[in-house]
Structure formats: structure tokens, C-alpha cells
C-alpha positions as CSV (number, residue, x, y, z in Angstrom):
1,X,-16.6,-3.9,-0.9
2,X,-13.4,-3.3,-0.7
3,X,-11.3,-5.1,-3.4
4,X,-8.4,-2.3,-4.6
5,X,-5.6,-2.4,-6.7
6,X,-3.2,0.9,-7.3
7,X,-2.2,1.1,-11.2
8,X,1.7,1.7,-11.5
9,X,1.0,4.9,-13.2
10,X,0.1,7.7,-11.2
11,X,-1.8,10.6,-12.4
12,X,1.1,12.2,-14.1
13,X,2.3,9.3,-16.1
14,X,5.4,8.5,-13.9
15,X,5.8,4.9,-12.8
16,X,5.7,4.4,-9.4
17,X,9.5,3.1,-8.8
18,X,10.0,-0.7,-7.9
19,X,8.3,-4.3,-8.9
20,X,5.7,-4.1,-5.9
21,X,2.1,-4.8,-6.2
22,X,0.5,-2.4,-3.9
23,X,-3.0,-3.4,-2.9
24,X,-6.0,-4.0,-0.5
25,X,-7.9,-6.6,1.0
26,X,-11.8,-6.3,0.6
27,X,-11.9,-9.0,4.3
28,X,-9.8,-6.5,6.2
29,X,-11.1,-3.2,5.7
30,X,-12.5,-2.9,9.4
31,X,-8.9,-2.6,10.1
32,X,-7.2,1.1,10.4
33,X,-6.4,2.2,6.6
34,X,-3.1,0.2,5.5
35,X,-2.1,-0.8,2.4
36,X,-0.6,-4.5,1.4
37,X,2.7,-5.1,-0.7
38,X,3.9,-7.7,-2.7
39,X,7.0,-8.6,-4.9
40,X,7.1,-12.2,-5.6
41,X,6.6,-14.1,-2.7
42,X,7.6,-11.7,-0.2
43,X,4.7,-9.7,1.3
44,X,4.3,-6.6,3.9
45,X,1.7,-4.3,5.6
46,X,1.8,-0.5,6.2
47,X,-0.1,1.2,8.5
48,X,-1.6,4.7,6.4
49,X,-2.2,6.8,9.8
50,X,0.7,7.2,11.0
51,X,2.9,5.3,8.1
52,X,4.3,2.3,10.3
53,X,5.5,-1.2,9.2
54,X,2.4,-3.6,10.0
55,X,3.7,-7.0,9.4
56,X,7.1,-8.3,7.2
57,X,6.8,-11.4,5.1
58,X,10.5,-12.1,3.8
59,X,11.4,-8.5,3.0
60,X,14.8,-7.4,3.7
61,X,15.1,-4.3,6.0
62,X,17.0,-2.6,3.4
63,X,14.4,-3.1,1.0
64,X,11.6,-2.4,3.5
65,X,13.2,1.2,4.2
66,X,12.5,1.9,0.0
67,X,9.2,0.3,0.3
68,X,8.1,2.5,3.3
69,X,9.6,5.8,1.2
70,X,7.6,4.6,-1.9
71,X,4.6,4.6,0.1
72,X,5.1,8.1,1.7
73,X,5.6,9.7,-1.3
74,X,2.7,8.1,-2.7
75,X,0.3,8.4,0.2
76,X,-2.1,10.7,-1.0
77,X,-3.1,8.1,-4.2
78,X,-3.2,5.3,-1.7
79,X,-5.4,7.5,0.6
80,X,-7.7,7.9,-2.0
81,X,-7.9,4.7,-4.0
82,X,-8.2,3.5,0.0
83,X,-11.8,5.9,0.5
84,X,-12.6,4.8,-3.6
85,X,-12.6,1.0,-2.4
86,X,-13.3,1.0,1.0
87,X,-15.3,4.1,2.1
88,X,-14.7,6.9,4.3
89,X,-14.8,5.2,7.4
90,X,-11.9,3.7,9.3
């Protein structure tokens, strides 16, 4: 099942930067590996392989341009808390 959440704390004690919740969805995991993003009620989707901009809820393209850098530099723990929760497949 996957059902994933990424701590804010990465492995060397530094805060990931930024109010987001970064998470998955155990119902979509037959989908390519992505990972969802929320802050309040806004909400978006990145595509992992290549790193693309899946769907926008309500974020600003300013702030979409520091989400999509926060997840770049942080794509190998999302990689892995992705295969952790969801497998190796996909």
C-alpha cells in the first residue's frame, strides 16, 4: 500500500525550506512516480521521471517555480520514500 508522507527533516537535520506537505496517494500509485503538494488549500502534482508540473490547484507560478526547485533538490528522498511506500515498480 502505498500511503507516504516525507518528514520535513531530511537525513541531515536540515528542514526542507517552505510550509508544503509533500506526500502520496496510496489509490494512484499505478500512476508514473509523482509526488503530491499541499500548502493550505492550494494543491499540485509533479511528475518524478522527468520532473514536470502534473496538475496546479491554486498555486501561483511564482511559487510553483520554488516548489518544482524544492523538489529537485530533494528528489532522491522522494525517490526513495516513493519505492519505501509504493514498491519498485512504476
Amino acid at each position: 500500500m502505498c500511503s507516504g508522507r516525507l518528514r520535513k527533516v531530511d537525513a541531515h537535520g536540515k528542514n526542507i525550506e517552505g510550509p508544503y506537505r509533500v506526500f502520496f496517494y496510496s489509490f494512484d500509485r499505478h500512476e508514473p512516480k509523482h509526488v503530491h503538494i499541499q500548502r493550505e488549500k492550494f494543491t499540485c502534482k509533479f511528475w518524478l521521471e522527468p520532473i514536470a508540473l502534473s496538475k496546479n490547484g491554486g498555486f501561483s507560478p511564482r511559487e510553483l517555480t520554488i516548489i518544482r526547485r524544492l523538489v529537485e533538490e530533494n528528489t532522491g528522498r522522494i525517490m526513495e520514500a516513493w519505492h519505501e511506500h509504493c514498491g519498485e515498480d512504476r
